[in-house]
Structure formats: C-alpha cells, structure tokens
C-alpha positions in Angstrom: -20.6 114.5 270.0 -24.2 113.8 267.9 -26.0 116.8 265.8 -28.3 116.0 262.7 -26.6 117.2 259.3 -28.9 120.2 258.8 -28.4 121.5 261.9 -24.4 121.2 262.0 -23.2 124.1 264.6 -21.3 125.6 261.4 -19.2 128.1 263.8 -18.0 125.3 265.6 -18.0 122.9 262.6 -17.6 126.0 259.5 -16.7 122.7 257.0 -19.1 119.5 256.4 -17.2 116.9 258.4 -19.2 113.9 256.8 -17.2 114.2 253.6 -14.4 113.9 256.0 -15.5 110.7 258.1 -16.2 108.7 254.8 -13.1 108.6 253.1 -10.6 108.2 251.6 -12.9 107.9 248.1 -11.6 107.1 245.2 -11.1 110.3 242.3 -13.9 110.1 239.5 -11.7 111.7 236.9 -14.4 111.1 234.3 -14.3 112.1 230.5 -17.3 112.8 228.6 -17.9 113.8 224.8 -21.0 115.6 223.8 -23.2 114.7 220.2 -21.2 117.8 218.8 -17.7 116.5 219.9 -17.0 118.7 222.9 -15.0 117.3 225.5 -15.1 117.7 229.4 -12.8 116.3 231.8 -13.7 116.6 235.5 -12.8 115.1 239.0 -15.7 113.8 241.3 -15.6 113.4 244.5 -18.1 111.0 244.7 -17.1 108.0 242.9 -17.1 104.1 243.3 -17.7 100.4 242.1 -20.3 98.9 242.9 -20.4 95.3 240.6 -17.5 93.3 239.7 -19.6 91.0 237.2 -20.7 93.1 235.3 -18.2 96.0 236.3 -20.1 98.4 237.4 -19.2 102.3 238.7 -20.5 105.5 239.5 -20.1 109.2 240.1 -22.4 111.8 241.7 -22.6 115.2 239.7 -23.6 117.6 242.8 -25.5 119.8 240.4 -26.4 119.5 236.7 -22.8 119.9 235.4 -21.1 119.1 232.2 -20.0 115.7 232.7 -23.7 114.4 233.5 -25.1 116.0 230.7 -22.4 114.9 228.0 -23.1 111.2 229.9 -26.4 111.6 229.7 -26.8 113.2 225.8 -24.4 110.2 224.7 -24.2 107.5 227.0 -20.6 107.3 227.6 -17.7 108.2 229.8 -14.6 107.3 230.8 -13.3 107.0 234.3 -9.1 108.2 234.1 -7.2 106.7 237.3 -5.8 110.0 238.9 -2.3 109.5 240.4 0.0 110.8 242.8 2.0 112.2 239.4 -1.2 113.6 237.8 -2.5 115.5 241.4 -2.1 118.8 239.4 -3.2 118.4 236.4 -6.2 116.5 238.4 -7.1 119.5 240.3 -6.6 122.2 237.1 -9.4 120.4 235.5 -12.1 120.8 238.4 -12.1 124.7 237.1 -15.1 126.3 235.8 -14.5 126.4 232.3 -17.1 128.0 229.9 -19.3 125.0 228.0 -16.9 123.3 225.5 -13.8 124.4 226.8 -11.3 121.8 227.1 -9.8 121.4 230.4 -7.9 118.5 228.4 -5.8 121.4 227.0 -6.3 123.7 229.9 -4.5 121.3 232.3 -2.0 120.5 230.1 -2.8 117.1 229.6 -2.5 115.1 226.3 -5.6 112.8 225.0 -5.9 109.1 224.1 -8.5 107.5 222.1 -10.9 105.0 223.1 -11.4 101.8 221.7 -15.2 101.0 222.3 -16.3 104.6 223.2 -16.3 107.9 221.6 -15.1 110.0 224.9 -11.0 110.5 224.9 -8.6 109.3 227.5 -5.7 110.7 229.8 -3.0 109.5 227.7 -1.0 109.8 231.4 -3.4 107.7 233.3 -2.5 104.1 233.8 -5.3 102.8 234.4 -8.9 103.3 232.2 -12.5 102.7 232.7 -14.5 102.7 229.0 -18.1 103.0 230.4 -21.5 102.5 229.0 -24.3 104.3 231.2 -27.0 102.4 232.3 -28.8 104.5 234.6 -28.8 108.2 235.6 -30.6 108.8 239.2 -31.9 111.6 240.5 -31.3 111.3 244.1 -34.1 112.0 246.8 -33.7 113.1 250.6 -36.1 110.9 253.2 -38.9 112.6 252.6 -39.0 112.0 248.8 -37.9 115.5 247.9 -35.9 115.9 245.3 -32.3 117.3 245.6 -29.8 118.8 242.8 -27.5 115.3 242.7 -27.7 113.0 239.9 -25.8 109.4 240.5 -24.5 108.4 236.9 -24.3 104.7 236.8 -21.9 103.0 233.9 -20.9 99.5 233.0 -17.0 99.2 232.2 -16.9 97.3 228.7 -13.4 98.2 228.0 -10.3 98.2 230.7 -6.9 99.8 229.9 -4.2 98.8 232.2 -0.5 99.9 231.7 1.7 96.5 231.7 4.2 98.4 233.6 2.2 98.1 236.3 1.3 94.8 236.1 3.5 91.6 237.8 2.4 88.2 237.6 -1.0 88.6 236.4 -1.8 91.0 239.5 -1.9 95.0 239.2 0.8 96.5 241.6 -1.6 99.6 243.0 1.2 100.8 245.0 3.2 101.5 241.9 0.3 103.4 240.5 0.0 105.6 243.4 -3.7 106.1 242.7 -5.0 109.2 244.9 -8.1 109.4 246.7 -10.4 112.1 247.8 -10.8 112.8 252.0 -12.6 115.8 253.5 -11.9 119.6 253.4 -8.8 120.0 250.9 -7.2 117.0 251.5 -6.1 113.8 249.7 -4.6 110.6 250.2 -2.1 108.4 248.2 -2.5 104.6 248.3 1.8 103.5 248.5 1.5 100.8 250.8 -1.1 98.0 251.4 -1.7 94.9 253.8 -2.9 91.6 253.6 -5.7 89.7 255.8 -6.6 86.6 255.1 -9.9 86.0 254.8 -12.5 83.5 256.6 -12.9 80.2 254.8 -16.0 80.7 252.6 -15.9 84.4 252.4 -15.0 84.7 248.9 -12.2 84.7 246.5 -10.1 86.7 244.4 -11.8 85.8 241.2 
C-alpha cells in the first residue's frame, strides 16, 4: 500500500493512520498560567525531548489553543507525567472548557506549586517538567505555506521526581506506568522494558 497524505482513500482509511504508524508518543500534559492567573491544563498529543544538555521538550498546539497562548503571553509551562492511575483524569482535561475555566478542578485533580515557575503542578503526577520557552514555531508545509500548528519549545530548569520511584540513583519507569499516546483512541502503558547493550563508542548513560 502507498497514497500521499492528502489524498488518503478516507472510505477505505475514514481515520489518519500516520498518527497511528508513529507511536506510541509520549502525553504532553502541559500546565500553563496566563498574566491574569488563569490556569489551563491540557494533554498533547504531540509531545517530546529533543536535548538532554540543556533539557529540552516540546509540544505541538494543532490550532491556537489555550495552552500556546498562556506559554506564549508568559513563557512558562509545565509538562505533568500522565500515568496509567491518572488516564482519566488525563482525558477529562482535553474538554473544551470556556477560557479560564479550570480543568484542574474540572478533572478533579488537586494543584502543586512550582518552584521556579509561576504555572501549578499535578500534585498526582510523579514526575514534573518546570519549563522555560525558548521558541514558539509556526510550522510550514513544503511549499512554505503556512498551517494552523505551532511547536512550543521549552527548556526544563526545574525536575520533580517522586523518590518512591527512584532506586539506586535510577528512575524505575515501569513503576510510574507513564502512558503514551498511539493512533485513533488508543493508548499505551510503559510496565515492562528491555535492555541492549550498546556498540562500543555509541554513547553513555550520562
């Protein structure tokens, strides 16, 4: 099977099966605080790192939603490691709320403050991402046209990491049951792992 995107056969293919083939993704559950002191709390499906020195992530905001204009008014956000336990509350917070409507308080969920930025935390996440932005693109197709999707690039100058989670200096993913985002409706939950040694030179864990 080859087709080119835009001309998908979408009664043989009625859901975009490239969010499908590139996956599983990891959640963006980003938190963002406006000049006023409005809070949003949103899941991204696009979402990544992309720099370990400095640490450096991202999330796409397909559209000009609240989350890239809180991040782009302050320069802040916080990414919130969504979990196997959270998958609920995760989801109740991608709902169209009205501008400064909390989905903090609409999902149920209970805030943490933040120690170098102003955006709150999920106080039941255990892992955090405090981010400074240091770019906002907006993206372009191949023919330099372009498209509603703006790439929100942050530096993480804070990390908060739950010490239950942590054994010998190493964090124990599979405890954390992060989830991550595949195609259609579907996710995925990271419980087991493997090893591979890697080929001499290739790099280390540092």
């Amino acid at each position: 099977m080859f087709f080119e995107p835009h001309l998908r056969d979408k009664q043989a293919m009625r859901y975009d099966p490239f969010k499908a083939l590139i996956a599983p993704r990891p959640v963006g559950w980003v938190s963002t605080m406006d000049k006023e002191g409005r809070v949003n709390l949103a899941p991204y499906s696009f979402f990544n790192a992309f720099s370990s020195d400095p640490p450096i992530v991202g999330f796409c905001s397909e559209g000009a939603k609240d989350s890239l204009a809180y991040a782009r008014e302050t320069g802040e956000f916080v990414w919130n490691m969504a979990t196997w336990d959270l998958r609920n509350q995760m989801s109740e917070t991608s709902a169209p709320l009205e501008r400064g409507k909390s989905e903090f308080t609409h999902a149920g969920l209970e805030t943490a403050p933040s120690i170098l930025v102003r955006p709150p935390r999920v106080k039941a996440s255990p892992a955090h991402l405090e981010c400074k932005v240091i770019d906002i693109f907006h993206l372009r197709d191949v023919n330099a046209n372009p498209v509603p999707r703006f790439l929100v690039m942050g530096q993480a100058i804070g990390i908060h990491i739950d010490e239950a989670f942590m054994e010998g200096g190493m964090v124990q993913i599979t405890k954390m049951k992060p989830i991550a985002r595949c195609g259609y409706q579907d996710y995925s939950v990271l419980d087991a792992v493997f090893a591979i040694q890697r080929p001499k030179g290739a790099g280390n864990l540092l």
